[in-house]
C-alpha positions in Angstrom: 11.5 26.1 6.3 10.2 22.7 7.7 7.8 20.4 6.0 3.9 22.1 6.9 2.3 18.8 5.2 -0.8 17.4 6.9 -0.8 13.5 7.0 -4.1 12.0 7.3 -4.4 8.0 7.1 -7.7 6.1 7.7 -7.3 3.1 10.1 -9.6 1.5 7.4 -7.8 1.4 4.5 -4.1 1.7 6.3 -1.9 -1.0 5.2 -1.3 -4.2 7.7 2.3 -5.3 8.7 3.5 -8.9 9.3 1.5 -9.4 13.0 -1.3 -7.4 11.6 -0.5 -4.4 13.0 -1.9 -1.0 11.1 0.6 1.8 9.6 -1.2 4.6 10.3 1.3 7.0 9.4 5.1 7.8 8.6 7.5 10.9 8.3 10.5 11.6 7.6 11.6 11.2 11.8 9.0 8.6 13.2 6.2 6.5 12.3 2.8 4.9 13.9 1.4 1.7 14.1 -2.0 0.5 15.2 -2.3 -3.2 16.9 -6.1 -3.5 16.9 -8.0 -6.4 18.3 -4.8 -8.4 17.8 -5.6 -12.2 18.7 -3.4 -14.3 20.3 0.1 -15.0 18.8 4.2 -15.0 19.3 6.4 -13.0 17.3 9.4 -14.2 16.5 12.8 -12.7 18.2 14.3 -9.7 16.2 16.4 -6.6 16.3 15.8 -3.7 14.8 17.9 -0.2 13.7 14.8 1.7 15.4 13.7 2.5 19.1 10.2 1.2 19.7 7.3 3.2 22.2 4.0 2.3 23.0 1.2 2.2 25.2 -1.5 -0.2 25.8 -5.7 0.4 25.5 -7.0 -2.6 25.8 -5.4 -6.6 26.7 -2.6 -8.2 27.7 0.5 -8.7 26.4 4.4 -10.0 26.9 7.4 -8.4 25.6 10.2 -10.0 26.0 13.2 -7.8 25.8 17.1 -9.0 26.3 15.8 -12.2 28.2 13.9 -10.3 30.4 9.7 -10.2 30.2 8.0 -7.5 30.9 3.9 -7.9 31.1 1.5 -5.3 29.3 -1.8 -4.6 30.4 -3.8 -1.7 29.8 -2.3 1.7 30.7 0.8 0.5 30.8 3.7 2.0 28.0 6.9 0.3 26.7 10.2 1.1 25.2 12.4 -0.8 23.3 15.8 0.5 22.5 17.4 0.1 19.1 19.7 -2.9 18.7 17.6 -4.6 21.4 16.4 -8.2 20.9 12.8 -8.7 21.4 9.9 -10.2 20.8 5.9 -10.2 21.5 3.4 -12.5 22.7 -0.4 -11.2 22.6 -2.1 -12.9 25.5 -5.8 -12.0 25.1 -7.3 -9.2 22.3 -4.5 -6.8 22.4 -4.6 -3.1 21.7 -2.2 -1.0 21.4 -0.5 2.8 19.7 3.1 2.2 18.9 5.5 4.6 17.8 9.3 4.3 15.9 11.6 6.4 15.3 13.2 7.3 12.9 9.9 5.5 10.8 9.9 1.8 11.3 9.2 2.0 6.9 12.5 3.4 6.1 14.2 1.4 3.8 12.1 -1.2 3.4 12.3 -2.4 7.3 8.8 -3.9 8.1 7.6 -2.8 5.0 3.4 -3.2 5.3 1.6 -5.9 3.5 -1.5 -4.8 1.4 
């Protein structure tokens, strides 16, 4: 029998991750995050053991994936692979939906800051 438990997380009292992204919720197979009004910043390069999706609402973004940058506006969606280094540089306000999987939480792995 799979798991019929209903997940609800306020974007107001979500916990924040390291480039104050919001967790808004994790299972067991993926997990969603929230970049809201981001301001302008540069993340540093990582991998991770997860694959990355997301799509843009509002700003502009880089990514910059295996030396290669790819420019997010709104509209536009992204994928980055596991193993794949990265990184992100918010351009103007950014927002954004982004989802992992499996969740980005497991094990500790950007483990959200109160």
């Amino acid at each position: 029998m799979s798991d019929s438990t209903v997940k609800k997380v306020s974007s107001k009292t979500a916990p924040k991750g390291d480039m104050g992204q919001t967790y808004l919720v994790s299972g067991k197979r993926l997990s969603m995050r929230l970049w809201e009004n981001e301001k302008p910043q540069t993340d540093v390069s990582n991998r991770r053991d997860y694959e990355t999706v997301g799509y843009v609402m509002n700003g502009r973004a880089e990514l910059v994936i295996e030396g290669q940058t790819i420019k997010l506006e709104p509209g536009d969606s992204w994928l980055v692979p596991a193993h794949a280094e990265h990184s992100y540089r918010i351009l103007e306000p950014f927002t954004a939906v982004e989802a992992t999987a499996p969740p980005a939480q497991v094990h500790g792995r950007d483990e959200a800051k109160a």
